[in-house]
Short mmCIF file of the C-alpha atoms (twelve columns), coordinates in Angstrom:
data_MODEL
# 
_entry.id   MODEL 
# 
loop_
_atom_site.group_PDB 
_atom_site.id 
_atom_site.type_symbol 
_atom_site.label_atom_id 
_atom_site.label_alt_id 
_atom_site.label_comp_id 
_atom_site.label_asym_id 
_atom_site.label_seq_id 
_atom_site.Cartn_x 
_atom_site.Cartn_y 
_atom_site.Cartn_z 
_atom_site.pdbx_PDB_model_num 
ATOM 1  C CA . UNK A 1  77.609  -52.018 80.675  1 
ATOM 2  C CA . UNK A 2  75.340  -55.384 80.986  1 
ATOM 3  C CA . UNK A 3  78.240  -57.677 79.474  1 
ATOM 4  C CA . UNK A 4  81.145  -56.218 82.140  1 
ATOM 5  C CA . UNK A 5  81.981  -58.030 84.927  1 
ATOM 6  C CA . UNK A 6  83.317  -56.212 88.119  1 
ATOM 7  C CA . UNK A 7  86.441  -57.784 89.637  1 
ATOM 8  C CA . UNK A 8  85.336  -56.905 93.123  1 
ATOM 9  C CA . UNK A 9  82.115  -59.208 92.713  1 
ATOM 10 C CA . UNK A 10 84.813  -62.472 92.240  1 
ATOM 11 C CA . UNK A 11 83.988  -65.210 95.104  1 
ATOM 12 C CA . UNK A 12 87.101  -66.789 94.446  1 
ATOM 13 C CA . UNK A 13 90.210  -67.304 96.846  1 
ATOM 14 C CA . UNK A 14 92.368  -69.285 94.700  1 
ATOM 15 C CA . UNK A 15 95.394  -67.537 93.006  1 
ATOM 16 C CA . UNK A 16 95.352  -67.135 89.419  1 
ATOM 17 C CA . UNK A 17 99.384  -68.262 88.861  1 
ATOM 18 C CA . UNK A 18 101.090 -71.439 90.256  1 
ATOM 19 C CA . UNK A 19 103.582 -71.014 93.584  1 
ATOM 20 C CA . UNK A 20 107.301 -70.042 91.985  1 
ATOM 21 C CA . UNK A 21 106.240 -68.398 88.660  1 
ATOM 22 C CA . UNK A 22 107.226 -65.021 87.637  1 
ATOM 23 C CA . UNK A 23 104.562 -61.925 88.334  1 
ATOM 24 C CA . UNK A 24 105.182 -59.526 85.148  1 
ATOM 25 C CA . UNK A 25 103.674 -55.600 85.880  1 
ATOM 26 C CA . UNK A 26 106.490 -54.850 88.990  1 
ATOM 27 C CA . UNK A 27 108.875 -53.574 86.831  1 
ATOM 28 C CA . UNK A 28 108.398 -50.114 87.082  1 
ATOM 29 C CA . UNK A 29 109.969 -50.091 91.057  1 
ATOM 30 C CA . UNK A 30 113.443 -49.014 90.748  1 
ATOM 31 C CA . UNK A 31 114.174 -51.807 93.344  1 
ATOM 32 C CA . UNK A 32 112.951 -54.647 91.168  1 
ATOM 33 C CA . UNK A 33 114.886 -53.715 87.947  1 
ATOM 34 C CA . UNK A 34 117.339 -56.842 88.561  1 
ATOM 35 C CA . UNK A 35 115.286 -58.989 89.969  1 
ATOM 36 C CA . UNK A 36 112.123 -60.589 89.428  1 
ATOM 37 C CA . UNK A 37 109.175 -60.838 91.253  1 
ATOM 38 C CA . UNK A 38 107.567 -64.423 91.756  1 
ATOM 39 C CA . UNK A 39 104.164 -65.519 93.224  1 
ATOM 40 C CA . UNK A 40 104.626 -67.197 96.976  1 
ATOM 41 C CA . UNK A 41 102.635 -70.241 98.824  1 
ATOM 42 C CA . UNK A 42 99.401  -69.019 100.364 1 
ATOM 43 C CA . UNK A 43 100.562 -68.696 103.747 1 
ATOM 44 C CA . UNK A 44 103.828 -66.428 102.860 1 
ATOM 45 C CA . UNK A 45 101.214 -63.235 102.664 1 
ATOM 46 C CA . UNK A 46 99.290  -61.178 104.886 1 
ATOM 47 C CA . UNK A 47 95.653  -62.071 106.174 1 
ATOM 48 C CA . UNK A 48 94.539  -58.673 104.579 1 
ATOM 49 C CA . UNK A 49 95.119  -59.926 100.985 1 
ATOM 50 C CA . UNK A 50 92.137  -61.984 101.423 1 
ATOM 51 C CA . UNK A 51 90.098  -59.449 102.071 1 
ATOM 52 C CA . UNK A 52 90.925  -58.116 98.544  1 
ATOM 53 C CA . UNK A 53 89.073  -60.865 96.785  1 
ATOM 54 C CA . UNK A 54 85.735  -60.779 99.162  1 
ATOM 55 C CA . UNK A 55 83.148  -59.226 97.622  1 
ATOM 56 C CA . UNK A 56 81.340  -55.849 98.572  1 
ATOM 57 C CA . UNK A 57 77.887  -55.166 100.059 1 
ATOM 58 C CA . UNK A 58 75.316  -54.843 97.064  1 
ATOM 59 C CA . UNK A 59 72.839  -51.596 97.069  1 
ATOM 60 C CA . UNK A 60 69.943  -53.954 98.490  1 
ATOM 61 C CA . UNK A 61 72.380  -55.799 101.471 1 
ATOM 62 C CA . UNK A 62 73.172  -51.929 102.507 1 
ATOM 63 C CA . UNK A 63 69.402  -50.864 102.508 1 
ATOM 64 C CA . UNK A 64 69.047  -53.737 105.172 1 
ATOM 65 C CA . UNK A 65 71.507  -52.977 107.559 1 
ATOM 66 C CA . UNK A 66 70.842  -50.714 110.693 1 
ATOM 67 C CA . UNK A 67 72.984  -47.263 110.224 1 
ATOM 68 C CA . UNK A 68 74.672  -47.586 113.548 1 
ATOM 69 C CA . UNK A 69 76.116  -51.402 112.464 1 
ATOM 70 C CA . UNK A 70 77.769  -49.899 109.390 1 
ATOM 71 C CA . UNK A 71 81.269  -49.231 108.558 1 
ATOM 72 C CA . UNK A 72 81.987  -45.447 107.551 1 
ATOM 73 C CA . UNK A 73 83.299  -47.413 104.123 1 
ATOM 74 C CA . UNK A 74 79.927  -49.006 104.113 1 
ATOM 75 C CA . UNK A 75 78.031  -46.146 104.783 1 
ATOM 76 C CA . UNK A 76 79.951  -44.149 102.263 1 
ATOM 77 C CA . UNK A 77 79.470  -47.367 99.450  1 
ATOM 78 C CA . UNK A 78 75.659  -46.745 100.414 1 
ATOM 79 C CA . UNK A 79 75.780  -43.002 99.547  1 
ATOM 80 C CA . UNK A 80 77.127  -43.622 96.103  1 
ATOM 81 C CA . UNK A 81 75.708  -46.891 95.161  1 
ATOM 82 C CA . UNK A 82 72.410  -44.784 95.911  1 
ATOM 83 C CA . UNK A 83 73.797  -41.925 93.919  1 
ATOM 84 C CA . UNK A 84 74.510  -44.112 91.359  1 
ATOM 85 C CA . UNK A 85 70.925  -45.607 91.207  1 
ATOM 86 C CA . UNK A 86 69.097  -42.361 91.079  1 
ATOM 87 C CA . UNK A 87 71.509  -40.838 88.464  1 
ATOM 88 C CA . UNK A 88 70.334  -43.896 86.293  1 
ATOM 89 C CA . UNK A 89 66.389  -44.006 87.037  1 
ATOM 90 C CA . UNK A 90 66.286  -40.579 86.332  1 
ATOM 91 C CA . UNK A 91 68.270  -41.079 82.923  1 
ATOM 92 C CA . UNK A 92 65.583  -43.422 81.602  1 
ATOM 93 C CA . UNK A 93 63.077  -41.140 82.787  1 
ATOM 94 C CA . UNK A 94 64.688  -39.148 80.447  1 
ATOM 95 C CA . UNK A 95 64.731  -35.750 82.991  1 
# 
């Protein structure tokens, strides 16, 4: 999994198609079958689609923060980020 690249970990808050062209993958809402679905300036959307793009706490920024400061979705990324980790230490400890 070393070569993968999460899409969560992107930085980036510029959009990946120009204002006006056509957004392909909406065709499957029945309301959308006649027309077509096209990308929109910046400040047509909600705030909360920025938050999509920000990226998520890492394992070692969770480990820092005091429990009662942290989000129930941070607390919960925690749990199985930590999960995760053990899972693979104990794998190449081969138990």
């Amino acid at each position: 999994m070393g070569g993968k690249r999460c899409i969560h970990r992107s930085t980036s808050f510029n959009f990946a198609v120009p204002v006006g062209q056509e957004l392909t993958g909406f065709d499957f809402l029945k309301s959308n079958k006649e027309k077509s679905v096209v990308a929109l300036q910046r400040d047509e959307y909600p705030e909360w689609v920025d938050s999509l793009a920000k990226p998520l706490k890492t394992l070692a920024e969770l480990k820092k923060m005091e429990f009662e400061d942290a989000t129930d979705r941070e607390r919960m990324r925690y749990l199985v980020l930590g999960r995760r980790k053990l899972i693979k230490d104990n794998n190449l400890e081969g138990k």
